[in-house]
C-alpha positions in Angstrom: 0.0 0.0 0.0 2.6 2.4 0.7 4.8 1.7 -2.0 1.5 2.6 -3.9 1.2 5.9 -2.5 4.5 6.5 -2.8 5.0 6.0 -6.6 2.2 8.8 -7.5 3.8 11.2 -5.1 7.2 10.8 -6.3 5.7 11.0 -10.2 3.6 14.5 -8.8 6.9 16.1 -7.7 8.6 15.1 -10.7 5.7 16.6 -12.8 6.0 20.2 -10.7 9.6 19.9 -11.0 9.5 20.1 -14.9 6.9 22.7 -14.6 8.9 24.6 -12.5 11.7 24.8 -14.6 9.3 25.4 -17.9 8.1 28.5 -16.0 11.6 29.9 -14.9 12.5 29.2 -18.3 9.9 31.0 -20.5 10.1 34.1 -17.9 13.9 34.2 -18.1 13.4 34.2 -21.6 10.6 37.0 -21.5 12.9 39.3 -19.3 15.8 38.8 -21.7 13.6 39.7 -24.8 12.0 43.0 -22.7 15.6 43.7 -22.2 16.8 43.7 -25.6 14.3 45.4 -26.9 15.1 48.6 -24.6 18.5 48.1 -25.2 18.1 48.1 -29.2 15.2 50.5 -29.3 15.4 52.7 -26.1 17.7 55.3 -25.1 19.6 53.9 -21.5 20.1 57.6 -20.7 16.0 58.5 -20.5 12.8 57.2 -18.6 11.6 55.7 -21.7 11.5 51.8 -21.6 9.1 48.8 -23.4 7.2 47.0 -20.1 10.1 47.1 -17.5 13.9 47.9 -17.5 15.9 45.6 -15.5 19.1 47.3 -16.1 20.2 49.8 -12.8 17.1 48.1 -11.1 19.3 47.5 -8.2 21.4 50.3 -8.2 19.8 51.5 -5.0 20.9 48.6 -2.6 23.6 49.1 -0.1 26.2 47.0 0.1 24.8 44.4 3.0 22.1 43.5 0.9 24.0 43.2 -2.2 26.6 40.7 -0.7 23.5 38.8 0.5 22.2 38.8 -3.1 25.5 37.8 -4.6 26.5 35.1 -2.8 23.1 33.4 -1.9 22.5 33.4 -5.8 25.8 31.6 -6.0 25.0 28.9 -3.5 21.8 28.2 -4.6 23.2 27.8 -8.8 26.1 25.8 -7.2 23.8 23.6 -4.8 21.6 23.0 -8.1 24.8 21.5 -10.0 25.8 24.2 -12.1 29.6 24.6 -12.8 31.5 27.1 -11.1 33.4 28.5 -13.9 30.0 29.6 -16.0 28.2 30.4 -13.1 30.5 32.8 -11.2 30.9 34.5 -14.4 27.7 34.5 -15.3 26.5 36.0 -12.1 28.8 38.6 -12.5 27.7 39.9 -15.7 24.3 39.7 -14.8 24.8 41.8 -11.1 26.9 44.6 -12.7 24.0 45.0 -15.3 21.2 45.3 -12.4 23.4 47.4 -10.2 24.9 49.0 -13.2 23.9 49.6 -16.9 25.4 48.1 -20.2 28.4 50.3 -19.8 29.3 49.1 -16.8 29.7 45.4 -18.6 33.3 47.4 -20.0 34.3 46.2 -16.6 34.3 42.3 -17.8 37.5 42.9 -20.2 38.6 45.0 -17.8 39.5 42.3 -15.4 39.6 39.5 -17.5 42.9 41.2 -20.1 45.0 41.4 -17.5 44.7 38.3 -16.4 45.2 37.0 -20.2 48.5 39.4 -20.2 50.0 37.7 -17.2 53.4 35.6 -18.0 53.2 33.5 -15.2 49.7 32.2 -15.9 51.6 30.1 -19.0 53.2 28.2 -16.3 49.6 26.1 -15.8 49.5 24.3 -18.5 53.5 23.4 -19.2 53.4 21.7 -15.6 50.2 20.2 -16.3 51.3 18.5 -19.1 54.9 17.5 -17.8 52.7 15.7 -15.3 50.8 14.1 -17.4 53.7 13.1 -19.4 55.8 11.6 -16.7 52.6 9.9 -15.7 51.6 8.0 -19.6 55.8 7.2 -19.4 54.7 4.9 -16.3 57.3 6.4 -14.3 54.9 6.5 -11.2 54.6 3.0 -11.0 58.3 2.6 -11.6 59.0 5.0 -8.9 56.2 3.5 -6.4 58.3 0.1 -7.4 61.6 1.0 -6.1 60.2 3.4 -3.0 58.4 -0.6 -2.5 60.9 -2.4 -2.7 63.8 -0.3 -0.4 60.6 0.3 2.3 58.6 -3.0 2.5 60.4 -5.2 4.6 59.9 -2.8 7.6 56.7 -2.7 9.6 54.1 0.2 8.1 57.2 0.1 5.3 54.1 -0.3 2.5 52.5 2.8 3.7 55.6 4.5 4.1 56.7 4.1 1.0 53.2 5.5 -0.6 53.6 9.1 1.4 57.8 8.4 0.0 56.3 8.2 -3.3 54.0 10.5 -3.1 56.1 13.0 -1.7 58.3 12.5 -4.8 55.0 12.5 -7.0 54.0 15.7 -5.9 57.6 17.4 -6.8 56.5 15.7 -10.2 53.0 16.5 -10.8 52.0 19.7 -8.8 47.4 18.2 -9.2 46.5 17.0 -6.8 43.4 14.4 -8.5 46.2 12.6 -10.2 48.1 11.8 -7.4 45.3 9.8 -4.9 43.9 8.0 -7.9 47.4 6.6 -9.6 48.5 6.1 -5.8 45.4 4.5 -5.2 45.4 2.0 -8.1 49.2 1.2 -7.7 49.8 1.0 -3.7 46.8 0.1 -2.4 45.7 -3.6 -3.8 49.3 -4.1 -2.3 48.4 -3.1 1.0 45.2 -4.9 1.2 46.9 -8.1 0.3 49.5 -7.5 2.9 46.6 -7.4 5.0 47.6 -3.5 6.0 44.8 -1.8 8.6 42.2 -0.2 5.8 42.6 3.0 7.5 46.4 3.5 7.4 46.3 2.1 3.7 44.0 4.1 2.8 44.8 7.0 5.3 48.3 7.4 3.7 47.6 7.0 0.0 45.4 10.3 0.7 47.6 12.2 3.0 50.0 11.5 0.6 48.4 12.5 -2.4 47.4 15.7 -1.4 50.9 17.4 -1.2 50.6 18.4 -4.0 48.9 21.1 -3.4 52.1 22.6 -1.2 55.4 21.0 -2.5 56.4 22.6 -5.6 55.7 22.8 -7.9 52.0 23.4 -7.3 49.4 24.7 -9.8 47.7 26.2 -6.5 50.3 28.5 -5.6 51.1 30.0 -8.9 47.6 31.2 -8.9 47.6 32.4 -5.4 51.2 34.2 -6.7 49.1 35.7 -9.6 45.9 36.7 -7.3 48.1 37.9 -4.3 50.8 39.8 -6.3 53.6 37.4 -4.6 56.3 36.0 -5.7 56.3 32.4 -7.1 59.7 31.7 -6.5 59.2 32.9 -2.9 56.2 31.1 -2.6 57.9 27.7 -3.9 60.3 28.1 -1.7 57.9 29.0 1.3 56.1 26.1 1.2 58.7 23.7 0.9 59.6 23.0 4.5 55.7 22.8 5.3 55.6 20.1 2.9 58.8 17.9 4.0 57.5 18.7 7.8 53.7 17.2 6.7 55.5 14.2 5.0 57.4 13.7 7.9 54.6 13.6 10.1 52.7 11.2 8.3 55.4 8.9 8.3 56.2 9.1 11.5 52.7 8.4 12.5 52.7 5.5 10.2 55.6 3.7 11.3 55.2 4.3 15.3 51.8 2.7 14.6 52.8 -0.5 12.8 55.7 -0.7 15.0 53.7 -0.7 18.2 50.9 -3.2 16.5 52.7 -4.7 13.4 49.4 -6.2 12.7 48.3 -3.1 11.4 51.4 -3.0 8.8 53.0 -6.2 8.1 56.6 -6.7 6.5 57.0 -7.9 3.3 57.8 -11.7 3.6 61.2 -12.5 3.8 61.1 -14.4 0.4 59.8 -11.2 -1.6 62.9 -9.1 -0.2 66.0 -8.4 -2.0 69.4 -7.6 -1.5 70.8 -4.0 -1.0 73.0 -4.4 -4.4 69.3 -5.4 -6.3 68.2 -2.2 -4.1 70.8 0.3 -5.5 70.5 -1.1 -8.8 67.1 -0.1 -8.8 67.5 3.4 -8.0 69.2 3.8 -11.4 65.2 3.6 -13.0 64.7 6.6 -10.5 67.7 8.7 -12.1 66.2 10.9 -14.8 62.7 11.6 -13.7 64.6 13.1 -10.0 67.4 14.5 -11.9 64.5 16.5 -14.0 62.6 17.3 -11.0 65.8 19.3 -9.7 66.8 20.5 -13.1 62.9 22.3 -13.1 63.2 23.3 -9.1 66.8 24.6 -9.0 65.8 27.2 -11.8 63.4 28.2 -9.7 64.4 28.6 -6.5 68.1 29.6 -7.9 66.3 32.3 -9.7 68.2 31.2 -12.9 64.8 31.1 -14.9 60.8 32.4 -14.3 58.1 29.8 -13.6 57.4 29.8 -17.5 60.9 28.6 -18.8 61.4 26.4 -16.0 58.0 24.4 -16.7 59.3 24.4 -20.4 62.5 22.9 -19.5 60.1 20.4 -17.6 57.9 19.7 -19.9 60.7 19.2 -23.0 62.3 17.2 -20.4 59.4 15.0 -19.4 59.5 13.9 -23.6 63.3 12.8 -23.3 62.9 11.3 -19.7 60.3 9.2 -21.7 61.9 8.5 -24.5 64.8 7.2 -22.5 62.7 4.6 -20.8 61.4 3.6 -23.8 57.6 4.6 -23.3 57.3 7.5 -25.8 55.0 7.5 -28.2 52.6 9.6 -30.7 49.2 8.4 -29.0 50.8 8.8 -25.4 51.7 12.6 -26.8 48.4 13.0 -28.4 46.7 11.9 -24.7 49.0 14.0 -22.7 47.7 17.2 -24.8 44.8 16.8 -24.7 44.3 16.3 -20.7 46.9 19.4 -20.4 43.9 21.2 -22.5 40.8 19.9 -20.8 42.5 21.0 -17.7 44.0 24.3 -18.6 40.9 25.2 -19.8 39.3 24.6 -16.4 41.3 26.3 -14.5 41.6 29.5 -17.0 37.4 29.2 -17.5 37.0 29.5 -13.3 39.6 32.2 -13.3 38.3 34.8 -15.3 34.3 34.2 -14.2 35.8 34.5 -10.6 37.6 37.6 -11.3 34.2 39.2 -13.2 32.2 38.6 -9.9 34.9 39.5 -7.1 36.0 42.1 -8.9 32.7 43.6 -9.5 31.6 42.9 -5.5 35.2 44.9 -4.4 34.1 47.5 -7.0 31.0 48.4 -4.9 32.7 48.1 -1.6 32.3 44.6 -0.9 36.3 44.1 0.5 35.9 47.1 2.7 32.3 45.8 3.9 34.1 42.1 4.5 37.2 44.3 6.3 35.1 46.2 8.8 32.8 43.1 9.6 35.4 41.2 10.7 38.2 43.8 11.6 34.6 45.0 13.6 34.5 41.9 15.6 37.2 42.9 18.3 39.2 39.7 18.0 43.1 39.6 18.0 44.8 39.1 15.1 45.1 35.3 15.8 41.7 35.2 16.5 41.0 36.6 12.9 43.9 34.2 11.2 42.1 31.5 13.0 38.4 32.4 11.5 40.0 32.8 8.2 41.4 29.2 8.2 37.9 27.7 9.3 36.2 29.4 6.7 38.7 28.3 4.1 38.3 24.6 5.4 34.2 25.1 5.3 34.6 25.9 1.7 37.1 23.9 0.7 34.3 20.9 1.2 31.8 22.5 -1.3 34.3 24.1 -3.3 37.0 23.2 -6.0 40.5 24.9 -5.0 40.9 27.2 -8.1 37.3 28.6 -6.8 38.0 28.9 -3.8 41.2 30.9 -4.4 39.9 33.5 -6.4 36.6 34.3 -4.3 38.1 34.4 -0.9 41.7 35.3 -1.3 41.3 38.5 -3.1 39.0 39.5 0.1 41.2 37.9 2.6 44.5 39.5 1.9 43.8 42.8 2.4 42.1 41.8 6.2 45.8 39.8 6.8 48.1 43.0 5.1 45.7 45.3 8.0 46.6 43.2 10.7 49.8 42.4 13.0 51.0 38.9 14.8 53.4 39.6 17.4 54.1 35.6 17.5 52.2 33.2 19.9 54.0 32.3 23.4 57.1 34.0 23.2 58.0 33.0 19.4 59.0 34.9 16.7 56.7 37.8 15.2 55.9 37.8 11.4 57.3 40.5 9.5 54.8 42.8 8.3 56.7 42.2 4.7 56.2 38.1 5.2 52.6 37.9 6.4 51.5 37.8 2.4 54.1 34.8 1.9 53.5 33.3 5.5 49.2 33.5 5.0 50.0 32.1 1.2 51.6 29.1 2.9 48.6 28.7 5.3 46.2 29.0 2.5 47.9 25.9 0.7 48.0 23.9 3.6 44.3 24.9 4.4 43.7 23.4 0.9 45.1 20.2 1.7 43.0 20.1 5.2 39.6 20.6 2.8 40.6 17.6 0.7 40.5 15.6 3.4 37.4 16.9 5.3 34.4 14.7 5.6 31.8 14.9 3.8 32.7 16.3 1.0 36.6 16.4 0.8 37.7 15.6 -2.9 40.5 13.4 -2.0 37.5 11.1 -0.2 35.6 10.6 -3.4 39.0 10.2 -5.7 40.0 7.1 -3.2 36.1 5.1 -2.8 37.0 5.4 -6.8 39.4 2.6 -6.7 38.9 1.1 -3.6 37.2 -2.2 -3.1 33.5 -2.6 -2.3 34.2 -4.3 0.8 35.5 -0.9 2.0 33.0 1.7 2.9 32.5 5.4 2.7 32.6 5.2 6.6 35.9 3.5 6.5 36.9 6.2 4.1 35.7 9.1 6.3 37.3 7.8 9.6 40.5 6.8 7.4 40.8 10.7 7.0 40.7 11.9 10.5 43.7 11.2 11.8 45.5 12.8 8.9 43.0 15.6 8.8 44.5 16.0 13.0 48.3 15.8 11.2 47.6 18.6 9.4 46.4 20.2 11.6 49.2 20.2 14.2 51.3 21.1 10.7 49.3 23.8 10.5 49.4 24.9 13.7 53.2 24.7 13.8 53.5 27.3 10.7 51.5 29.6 12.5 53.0 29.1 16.1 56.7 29.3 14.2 56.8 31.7 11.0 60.5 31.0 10.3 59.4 27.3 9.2 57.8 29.3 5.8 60.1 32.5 5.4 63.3 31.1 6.4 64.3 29.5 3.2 63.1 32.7 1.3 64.9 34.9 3.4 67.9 32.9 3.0 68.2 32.6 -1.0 65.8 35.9 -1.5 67.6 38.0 1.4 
């Protein structure tokens, strides 16, 4: 009987549903119609108009309201599944006409040319596709191999030698999607038939895949360079400590563990181990891709070339690295472009419609509305640093990164550049000339924190991709807290000691 009831009631909302959208269709359609009509036939500088004039109608609204408007209308089009990139632009045209006129729209090139015009921007796509060349060369494997092979016979030496790998990967490939999935698919079916703990398999393959978001070189912090005005080789160089310290951390938590309960991390058998002359001889197949990886990073942080030439070194080298071993080809070139594309495009498509809507919402006062709320609060500085970095986490589990970094970051820097941090228990202060570079730093590794975050953490739904179905999204979820903690206490440690970000800058930057 109730199943009964049920199937008319579910066909009735799916009736409304359609005629919902039929209605906000055809209206849309009507006000866009109405709307050309006045602006083909109708002189914008008079009181004449056909029916109604949309354009200016919101001209009147203060700023409070308006920041309501803007980004309730983007949660509600994101909630209903509508890509960020269109949307964000979208809105933004659509807000500067109501609040504006169609002269106002002059403000769309306006922000999206210099973007275009910016060198460092060309970076994206050469690292992109050196990634995703070293990755078609099956060097990853290769690489996951050896770590494997040198790590295994320890207890915890299979997950170990994931966040190794890993930690090498992300000096390679700079995505972070790439990473947990070809991690996933290599390192864990070995765990599991090692009989490894599902969370600390699982646990470490998505810890480990999501430095790439800090260790250079990362897509993430050439765009924060870009949006923030900083320097990328100051930022590379920032955030490399942070990302050996996280590593660090996770495998010290790893091996502690299996060492204290080896059940959760068994050894290799002793059968499947070899000697430390087969071990040395198999770091020869790790030779090129490492000696590339420091080719492309010494440029950088030696200041020998710009982001640009460096990734083209990279990705010229990433064709001879596979050449030499022998897994080149046309197709594999042919599939590597066109990711590098795909993804490009992405990123480029979600910059400029972010920069149309943030842009347009700074225009009409919207940074110094976010400034005094918040500066208007009466919190220390730490206090504010520390509601920054929540509100970066909360997004970062509806978000994608590349959104997240062009709405909030252009609002947030300014709040960090008004405010000073005299250091936390008798540490070190920040330097007012740092606190860009050191909040950069804590942005990325506030990234990494988001990927991890149940529910919605993209590094959760990469890994149930290639996991087993015996393992379950709960599994999953409680696999991430204790490397969601690790972070964390990382984080914490950046922000309790500044010198673990600037010191390396200072040092080869002065």
């Amino acid at each position: 009987m109730s199943s009964t009831t049920a199937a008319p009631s579910n066909g009735m909302a799916g009736k409304l549903g359609t005629w919902l959208m039929v209605i906000a269709t055809v209206a849309l359609a009507f006000m866009i119609c109405v709307e050309l009509i006045n602006i083909l036939f109708y002189d914008p500088w008079s009181d004449e108009k056909f029916l109604f004039r949309l354009s200016g109608s919101l001209s009147g609204v203060e700023i409070g309201p308006l920041t309501y408007l803007m980004f309730g209308s983007l949660a509600v089009a994101l909630m209903m599944g509508l890509p960020l990139a269109f949307v964000t632009g979208g809105l933004g045209v659509l807000f500067i006409y109501l609040v504006g006129d169609a002269m106002m729209l002059n403000i769309v090139p306006g922000r999206i040319f210099p973007l275009m015009a910016n060198p460092d921007i060309a970076a994206i796509p050469l690292f992109i596709f050196m990634a995703s060349m070293l990755e078609r060369a099956g060097l990853i494997e290769e690489m996951f191999s050896v770590v494997y092979k040198w790590m295994g016979g320890i207890s915890g030496g299979l997950a170990a030698a994931t966040i190794v790998a890993s930690t090498i990967l992300a000096a390679m490939v700079g995505v972070i999607g790439a990473a947990v999935v070809t991690m996933g698919i290599i390192a864990l079916p070995a765990m599991l038939k090692r009989h490894y703990d599902h969370k600390i398999a699982i646990g470490s393959i998505m810890a480990g895949g999501t430095l790439g978001i800090l260790i250079p070189p990362s897509i993430l912090a050439i765009l924060y360079a870009v949006v923030a005005q900083q320097s990328v080789g100051e930022l590379y160089l920032g955030s490399l400590l942070p990302g050996l310290l996280l590593s660090g951390l996770y495998l010290t938590y790893v091996l502690v563990r299996s060492w204290l309960n080896p059940k959760l991390g068994p050894p290799i058998p002793v059968e499947d181990r070899i000697s430390l002359k087969e071990k040395i001889k198999l770091l020869g197949n790790l030779i090129a891709p490492l000696a590339l990886v420091g080719l492309v990073l010494g440029l950088l942080f030696g200041g020998i070339a710009t982001p640009v030439e460096a990734a083209g070194i990279g990705s010229f080298g990433a064709i001879i690295v596979a050449m030499m071993h022998k897994k080149f080809s046309i197709a594999g070139l042919r599939e590597a472009s066109v990711t590098t594309a795909k993804a490009s495009a992405m990123v480029l498509w979600i910059m400029f419609g972010a920069s149309v809507f943030v842009g347009f919402y700074i225009l009409q006062g919207g940074q110094q509305f976010v400034t005094d709320a918040i500066l208007g609060t009466g919190m220390s500085a730490y206090g504010i640093l520390f509601l920054l970095m929540v509100l970066l986490v909360v997004l970062g589990m509806f978000l994608d990164w590349v959104g997240i970094l062009l709405l909030a970051v252009p609002i947030f820097i300014p709040i960090v550049k008004a405010l000073e941090f005299p250091g936390l228990f008798g540490f070190p202060p920040v330097a007012g000339d740092d606190v860009v570079l050191w909040f950069g730093v804590l942005y990325l590794v506030n990234m990494q924190m988001s990927f991890l975050s149940p529910p919605f953490g993209y590094a959760l739904f990469y890994i149930r991709g290639v996991c087993p179905p015996e393992i379950s999204m709960g599994t999953i979820f409680k696999s991430s807290l204790v490397f969601l903690a690790i972070q964390a206490f990382g984080l914490f440690m950046c922000i309790l000691i500044p010198g673990i970000v600037t010191w390396l800058p200072g040092l080869v930057y002065g």
